[in-house]
C-alpha angles and dihedrals in degrees: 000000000000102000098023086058090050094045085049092050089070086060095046112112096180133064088230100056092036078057091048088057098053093051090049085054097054091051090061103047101041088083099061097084104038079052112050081036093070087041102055090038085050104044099026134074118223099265094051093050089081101065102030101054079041085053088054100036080054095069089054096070106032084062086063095039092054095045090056093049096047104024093055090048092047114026087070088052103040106017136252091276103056088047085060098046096049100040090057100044084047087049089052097061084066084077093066099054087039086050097053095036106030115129110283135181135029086004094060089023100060127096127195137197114259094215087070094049110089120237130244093252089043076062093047096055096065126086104219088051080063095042107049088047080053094056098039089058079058112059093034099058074065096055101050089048092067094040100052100023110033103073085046088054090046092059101028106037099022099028107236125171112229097253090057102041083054098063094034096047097051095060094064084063098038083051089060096054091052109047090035086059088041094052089043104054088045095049087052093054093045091059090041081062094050106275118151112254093219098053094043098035086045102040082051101059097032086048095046101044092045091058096041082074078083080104091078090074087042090083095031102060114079093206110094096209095050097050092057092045078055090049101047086047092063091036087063084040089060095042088062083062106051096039082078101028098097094035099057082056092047091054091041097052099031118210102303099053096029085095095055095030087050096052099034087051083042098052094045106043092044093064075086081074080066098033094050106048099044101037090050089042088053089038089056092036086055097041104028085227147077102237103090086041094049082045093051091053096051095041090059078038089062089038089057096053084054090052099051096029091050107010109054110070125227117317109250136100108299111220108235091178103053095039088245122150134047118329140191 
């Protein structure tokens, strides 16, 4: 659905049906994280989650980082349509080498008794379930607003040409898989130490959002160079945070609630996708410029350090049967 919904937007001809196909699209990939989250919280100890669930976040943005670099040196050349064509049939071969080697036995195998399983409302009545979706709204209205907004910024503000916004808005990206791999697989060795997980999984996220708030100079400097070397700086910043996002939910909730808590959390925390992109297009419609709209994402950025750093409880399984955790 996913891809097959991308490679048909290049044949749309209509907003609505160019709108029918992003929705589509959204069906098929909101299963991705509830998925691999009750994989990873099923099939991985504590002080390997880290760097699995960094190994997969990292994916994320070098997609991105990968469509700025080569969209905006194509695009001019090719078109818009055949980007989209190609980008989703490509997308599609990733299906033979999943279907061959795809997880198989006791993990697709297994059944469990329902009755085990908490429900929805059992998640809801936990605080950290609220608070986590709360930070990840947060951080991810930070997220949508480099991804829809930066290369715009880059042309429009900095005066970029393509070409160049191309090359210099794809590092920022490649900079939060990195670092994201890179904190995850530390924090999983500090705990494997004997670390405490909420203090490492914690000091990660609230350390990595608050400087993240590093976007605020980008628009201030006049030097070019030194704006990206800003932004990459608090692209790294954020990577720290969501090297550990995923893996703080997957400890809360334990194996038989990651998949609701996950999508509940995932749901929730992605209506930034609608927040960020409208409120920043009607702040630089308002002011002609990018300053208020750079402030407003770091501000969620530094909320969002508050959410996970004093709002989630400790990390560590929370008891749905006994009532135990924190409540609201």
């Amino acid at each position: 659905l996913w891809s097959g919904a991308t490679a048909m937007t290049g044949a749309a001809t209509v907003f609505v049906m160019i709108l029918a196909l992003r929705l589509l699209l959204g069906i098929g990939e909101s299963v991705t994280y509830p998925s691999y989250s009750r994989i990873l919280a099923s099939e991985y100890p504590e002080h390997h989650r880290g760097f699995a669930n960094a190994l997969i976040d990292s994916g994320t943005k070098v997609g991105p980082a990968l469509g700025i670099l080569v969209g905006g040196l194509l695009v001019s050349q090719v078109g818009w349509r055949v980007f989209f064509v190609v980008l989703g049939c490509g997308s599609l071969l990733w299906l033979i080498p999943w279907a061959k080697w795809m997880p198989r036995g006791k993990l697709l195998a297994s059944r469990e008794d329902a009755s085990e399983i908490p429900s929805i409302g059992a998640i809801l009545s936990e605080r950290s379930a609220w608070f986590t979706a709360f930070g990840l709204f947060c951080g991810n209205y930070y997220w949508y607003f480099l991804i829809t907004w930066l290369p715009a910024y880059l042309e429009k503000e900095r005066h970029f040409p393509k070409s160049k916004m191309a090359l210099a808005g794809w590092l920022p990206f490649l900079a939060i898989a990195v670092s994201c791999v890179f904190s995850g697989w530390l924090s999983d060795r500090l705990i494997a130490r004997g670390g405490s997980p909420t203090q490492v999984r914690k000091g990660f996220a609230g350390t990595g959002l608050t400087f993240a708030t590093i976007l605020i100079p980008v628009v201030l400097v006049r030097d070019p160079t030194l704006a990206l070397a800003l932004l990459t700086l608090a692209c790294i910043s954020y990577g720290i945070y969501t090297s550990n996002l995923w893996a703080i939910t997957q400890s809360l909730a334990g194996p038989r609630a990651a998949g609701k808590w996950t999508s509940f959390q995932n749901g929730f925390g992605n209506l930034a996708g609608v927040l960020a992109p409208s409120l920043t297009g009607f702040v630089v419609d308002r002011t002609g410029e990018f300053y208020l709209a750079f402030v407003v994402a770091a501000g969620f950025a530094l909320a969002g350090a508050g959410m996970f750093v004093f709002g989630v409880g400790p990390i560590e399984p929370v008891n749905f049967r006994s009532g135990a955790g924190h409540r609201l």
